[in-house]
C-alpha positions, 0 to 999 in steps of 0.5 A, spaced: 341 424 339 343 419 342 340 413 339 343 416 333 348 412 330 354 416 326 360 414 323 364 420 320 370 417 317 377 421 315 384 421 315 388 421 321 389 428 321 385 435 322 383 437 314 377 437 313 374 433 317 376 438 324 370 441 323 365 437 322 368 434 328 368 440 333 360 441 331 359 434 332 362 435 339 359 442 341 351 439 339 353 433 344 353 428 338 356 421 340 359 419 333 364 414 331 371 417 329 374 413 323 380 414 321 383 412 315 390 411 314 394 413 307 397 407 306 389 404 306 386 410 301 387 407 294 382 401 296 377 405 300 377 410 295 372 406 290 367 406 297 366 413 297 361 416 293 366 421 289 373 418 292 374 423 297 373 424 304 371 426 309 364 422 308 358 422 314 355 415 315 347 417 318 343 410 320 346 407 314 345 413 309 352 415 305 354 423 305 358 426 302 362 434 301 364 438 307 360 443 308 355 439 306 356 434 312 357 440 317 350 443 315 347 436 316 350 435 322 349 443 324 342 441 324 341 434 328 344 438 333 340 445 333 345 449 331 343 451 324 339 457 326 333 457 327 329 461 322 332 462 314 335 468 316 339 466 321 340 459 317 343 464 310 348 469 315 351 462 318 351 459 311 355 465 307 360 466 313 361 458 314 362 458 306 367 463 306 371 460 311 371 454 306 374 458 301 379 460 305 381 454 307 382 451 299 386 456 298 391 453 304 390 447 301 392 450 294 397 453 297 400 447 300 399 443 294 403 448 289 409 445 287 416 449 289 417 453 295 417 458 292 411 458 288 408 456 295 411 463 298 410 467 293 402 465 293 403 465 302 405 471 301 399 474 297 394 471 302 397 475 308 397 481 305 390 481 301 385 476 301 386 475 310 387 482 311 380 483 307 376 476 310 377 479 317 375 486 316 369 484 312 367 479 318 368 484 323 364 489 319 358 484 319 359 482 327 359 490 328 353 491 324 349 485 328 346 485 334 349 478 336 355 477 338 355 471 334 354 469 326 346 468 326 344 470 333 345 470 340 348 464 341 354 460 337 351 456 331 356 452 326 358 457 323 362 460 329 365 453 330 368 454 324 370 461 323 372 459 330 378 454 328 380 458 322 382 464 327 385 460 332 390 457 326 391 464 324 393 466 332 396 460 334 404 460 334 403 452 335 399 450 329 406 449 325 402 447 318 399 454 318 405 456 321 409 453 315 404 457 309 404 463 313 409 464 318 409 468 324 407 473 321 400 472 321 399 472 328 398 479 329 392 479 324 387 478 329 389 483 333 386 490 331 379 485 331 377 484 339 370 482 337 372 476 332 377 474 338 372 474 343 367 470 339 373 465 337 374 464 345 367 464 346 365 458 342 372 454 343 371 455 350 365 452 351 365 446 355 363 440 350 368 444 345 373 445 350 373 437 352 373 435 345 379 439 344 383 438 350 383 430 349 386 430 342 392 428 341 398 432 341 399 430 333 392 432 332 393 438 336 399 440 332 398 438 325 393 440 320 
């Protein structure tokens, strides 16, 4: 792996490229963190494949799409699971984390205030509620502490980020959708915590998050 050469290019901020960074981070994966900065975008949307970010560079090789990406790097770092059974339970909990999360964009990308609470609000009362009682069903059912299997995969990293926004009372761009209401949500789930402060407690993990800048470890 580290002999790989990996140029993962973003913007300077979390986003979508937050997960794939941590996954990178967890396998142990040495990769080139570019950061584009917004002033530079317009020129160098026509160098992606689909004009958007984040984008994988593998040996020269172009990849595109989130999810995509982190199945990719999941699996040069072993973390995809390690049969089809445990590859589909990581891909369908990791998807439902991507469908939350374009809800948080779509929210902060709706027009007026007001729109933006009423939609926040919505969330919080219907779509987190259910996403976290259906999760804690699925670890309850299983006999793993984690996703796919008895140790964390790439799913776990990410469900784990997602949790972390919702409790966090330092995370303002969560905070600013949802306020503090949010933080009690994951309360009434032990086992979902417990799986978020295992795998974010992970040393490779743990390194990577304590070394990101205070702006990267406020802003989304």
């Amino acid at each position: 792996m580290a002999d790989m050469k990996i140029k993962l290019i973003y913007f300077d901020g979390r986003g979508r490229g937050e997960i794939i960074r941590q996954i990178l981070a967890f396998g142990g994966i040495a990769f080139e963190d570019i950061r584009i900065p917004m002033e530079e975008w317009d020129d160098y949307k026509s160098k992606t494949p689909w004009g958007q970010l984040p984008i994988l560079e593998f040996e020269g090789v172009t990849i595109a799409q989130t999810m995509t990406i982190c199945r990719f790097v999941a699996k040069k770092a072993g973390l995809a699971g390690i049969n089809a059974l445990e590859q589909a339970q990581m891909d369908m909990v990791a998807d439902k984390c991507n469908e939350y999360t374009t809800k948080l964009f779509d929210i902060h990308d709706l027009p007026t205030d007001e729109l933006k609470a009423k939609a926040s609000k919505k969330m919080l009362d219907d779509y987190v509620p259910m996403f976290l009682k259906n999760l804690d069903s699925l670890l309850e059912k299983s006999s793993n502490k984690f996703i796919g299997g008895p140790v964390p995969g790439y799913a776990d990293i990410i469900l784990a980020e997602c949790i972390n926004g919702l409790s966090d009372p330092k995370d303002p761009y969560i905070h600013s959708l949802m306020g503090d209401s949010r933080l009690k949500l994951v309360d009434k789930y032990p086992r979902i915590k417990d799986l978020t402060e295992s795998v974010r407690s992970a040393p490779a993990l743990k390194l990577y998050l304590d070394a990101r800048r205070d702006s990267e470890k406020e802003e989304f």
